[in-house]
C-alpha positions in Angstrom: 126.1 91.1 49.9 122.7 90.5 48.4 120.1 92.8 47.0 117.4 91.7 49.6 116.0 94.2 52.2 113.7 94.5 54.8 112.2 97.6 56.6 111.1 98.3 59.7 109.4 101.9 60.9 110.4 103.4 64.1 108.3 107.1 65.1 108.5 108.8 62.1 111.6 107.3 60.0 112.6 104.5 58.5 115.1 102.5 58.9 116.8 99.5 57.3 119.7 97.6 59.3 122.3 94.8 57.9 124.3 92.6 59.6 127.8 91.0 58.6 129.6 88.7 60.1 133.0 87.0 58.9 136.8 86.5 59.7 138.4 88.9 61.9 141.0 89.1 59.5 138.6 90.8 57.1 138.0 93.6 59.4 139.2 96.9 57.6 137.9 95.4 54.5 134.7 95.3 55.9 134.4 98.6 58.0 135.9 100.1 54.9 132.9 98.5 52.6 130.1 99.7 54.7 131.7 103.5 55.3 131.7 103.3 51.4 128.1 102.0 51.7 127.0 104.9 53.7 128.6 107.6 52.1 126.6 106.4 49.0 123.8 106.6 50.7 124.2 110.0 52.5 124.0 111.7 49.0 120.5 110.5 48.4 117.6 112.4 49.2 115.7 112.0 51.9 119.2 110.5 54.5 119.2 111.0 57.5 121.9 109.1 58.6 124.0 105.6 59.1 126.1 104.2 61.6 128.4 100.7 61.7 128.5 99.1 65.0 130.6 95.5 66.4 129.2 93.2 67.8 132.1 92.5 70.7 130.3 89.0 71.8 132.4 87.1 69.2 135.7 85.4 69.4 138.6 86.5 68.1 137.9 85.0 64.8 135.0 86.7 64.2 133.5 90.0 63.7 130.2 91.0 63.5 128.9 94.6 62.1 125.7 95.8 62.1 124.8 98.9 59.6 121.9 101.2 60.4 120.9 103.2 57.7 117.5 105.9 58.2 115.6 107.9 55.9 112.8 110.2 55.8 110.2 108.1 54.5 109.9 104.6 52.8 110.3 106.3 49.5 113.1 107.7 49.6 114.9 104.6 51.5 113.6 102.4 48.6 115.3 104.5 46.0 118.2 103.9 47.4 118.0 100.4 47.8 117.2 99.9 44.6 119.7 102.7 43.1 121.8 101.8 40.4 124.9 102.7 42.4 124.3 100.5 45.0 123.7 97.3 42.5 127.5 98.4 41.9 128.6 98.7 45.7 127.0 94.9 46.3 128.2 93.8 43.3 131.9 95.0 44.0 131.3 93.9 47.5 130.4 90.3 46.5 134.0 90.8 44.4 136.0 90.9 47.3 134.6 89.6 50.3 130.9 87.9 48.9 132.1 84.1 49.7 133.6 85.1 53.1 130.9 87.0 54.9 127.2 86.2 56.1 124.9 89.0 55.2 121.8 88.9 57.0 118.6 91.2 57.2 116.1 91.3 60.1 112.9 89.4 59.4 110.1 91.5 58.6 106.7 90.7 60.0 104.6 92.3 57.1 101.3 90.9 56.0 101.3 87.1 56.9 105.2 86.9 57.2 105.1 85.8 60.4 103.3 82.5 59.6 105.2 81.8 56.3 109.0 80.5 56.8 110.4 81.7 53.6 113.5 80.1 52.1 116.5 83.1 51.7 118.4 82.6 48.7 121.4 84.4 48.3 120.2 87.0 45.8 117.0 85.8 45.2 114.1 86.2 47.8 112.8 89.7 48.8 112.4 90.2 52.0 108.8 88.8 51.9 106.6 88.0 49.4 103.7 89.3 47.7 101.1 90.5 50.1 98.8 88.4 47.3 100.5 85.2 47.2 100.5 85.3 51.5 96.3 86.1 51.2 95.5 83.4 48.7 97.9 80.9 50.9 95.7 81.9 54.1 92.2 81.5 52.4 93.4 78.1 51.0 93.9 76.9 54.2 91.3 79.1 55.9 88.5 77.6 53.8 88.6 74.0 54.5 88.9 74.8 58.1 85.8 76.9 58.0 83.6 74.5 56.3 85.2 71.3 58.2 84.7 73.2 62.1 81.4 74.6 61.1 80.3 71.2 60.7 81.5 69.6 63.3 81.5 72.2 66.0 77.7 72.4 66.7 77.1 68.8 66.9 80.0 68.7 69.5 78.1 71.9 71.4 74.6 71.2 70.4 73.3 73.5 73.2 75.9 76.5 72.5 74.6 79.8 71.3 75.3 80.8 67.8 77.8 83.5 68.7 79.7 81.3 70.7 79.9 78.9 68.3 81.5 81.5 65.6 83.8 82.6 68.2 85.1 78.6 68.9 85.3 78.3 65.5 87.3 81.4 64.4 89.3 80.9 67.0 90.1 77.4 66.2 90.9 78.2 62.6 93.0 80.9 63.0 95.2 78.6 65.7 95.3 75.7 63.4 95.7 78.2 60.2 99.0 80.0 61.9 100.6 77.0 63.7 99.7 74.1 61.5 98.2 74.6 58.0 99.5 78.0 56.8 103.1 77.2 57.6 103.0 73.6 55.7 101.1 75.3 52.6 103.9 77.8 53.0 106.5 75.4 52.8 105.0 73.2 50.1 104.6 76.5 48.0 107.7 78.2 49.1 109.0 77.8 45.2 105.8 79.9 44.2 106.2 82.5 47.1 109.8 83.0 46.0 109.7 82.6 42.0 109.8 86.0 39.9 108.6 84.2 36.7 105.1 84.8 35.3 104.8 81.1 34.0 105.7 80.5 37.9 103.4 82.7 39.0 100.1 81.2 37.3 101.3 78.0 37.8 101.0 78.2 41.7 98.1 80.3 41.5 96.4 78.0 39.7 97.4 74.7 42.0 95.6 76.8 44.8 92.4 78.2 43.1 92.3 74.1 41.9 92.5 73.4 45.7 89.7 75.8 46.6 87.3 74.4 44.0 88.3 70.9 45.1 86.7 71.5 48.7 83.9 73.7 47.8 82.9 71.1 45.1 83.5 68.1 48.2 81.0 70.8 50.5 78.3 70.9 48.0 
């Protein structure tokens, strides 16, 4: 089981949900984990409760669970996640069962997630990336786009209004941006968006901000 998580918000609570799915032969080793799980979590503050439910669709050689864990607010969920006692639970977890069992976490759709296909390593991603890294992706792409339909756009409508033009081109951008330009940049970058090293840090930043100054020096 890794350390990643993802969040989602549903009226007033929060909830986080992880799924598990491995041999049917591992059953009561993995109902037994997540009961352990939970009753970890219910001494926290801020628990509301947790649940385990199977997945029956499976064959009889595998099972699926799916925990559901809610708390009060994303503060107090987060301190559990990232409580020293439950580093211990995933680490004795990983123990026993770690190289039989998928873990998976639902995707979140924070910031510009939904455009960016990150890579999940096991243990190594968060369940997104920094909402910075995602913006300075988007105006890398964005900004070319801008200058390159701006151009273009009123000599292909030389008789459309100025508003109308600024609406074809936004909308063309953000099309091209979120099914074309941001996922490639993404991909290309996706060592950047998941890297937790400073050195890695500047080093993509820097390829990007070089990319920007590239086509606003090519504009001028």
């Amino acid at each position: 089981m890794t350390n990643q998580h993802d969040v989602f918000r549903a009226e007033e609570n929060v909830h986080f949900i992880v799924q598990l799915e491995g041999n049917a032969d591992d059953r009561e080793k993995l109902v037994a984990a997540q009961q352990e799980f939970q009753q970890a979590a219910s001494r926290f503050p801020g628990f509301l409760s947790a649940e385990t439910k199977e997945i029956s669709e499976h064959s009889d050689r595998v099972i699926r669970l799916v925990g559901i864990y809610s708390f009060t607010s994303a503060e107090t969920l987060v301190r559990w996640l990232e409580s020293d006692e439950r580093r211990m639970l995933i680490k004795r977890f990983d123990n026993k069962l770690g190289r039989r069992v998928l873990v998976q976490y639902p995707q979140s759709a924070a910031g510009f997630t939904a455009w960016l296909h990150l890579p999940v390593e096991r243990g190594h991603l968060p369940s997104h990336a920094p909402r910075w890294k995602m913006c300075l992706i988007v105006l890398a792409a964005l900004y070319p786009l801008v200058i390159t339909l701006g151009a273009w756009i009123p000599q292909w409508l030389p008789r459309a209004t100025k508003p109308s033009l600024q609406l074809l081109t936004a909308a063309l951008a953000v099309t091209a941006m979120g099914f074309v330009f941001v996922p490639i940049i993404g991909w290309m970058m996706r060592s950047w968006l998941a890297t937790e090293r400073w050195t890695g840090h500047i080093t993509g930043s820097i390829l990007l901000a070089g990319l920007i100054l590239v086509v606003w020096l090519i504009a001028h």
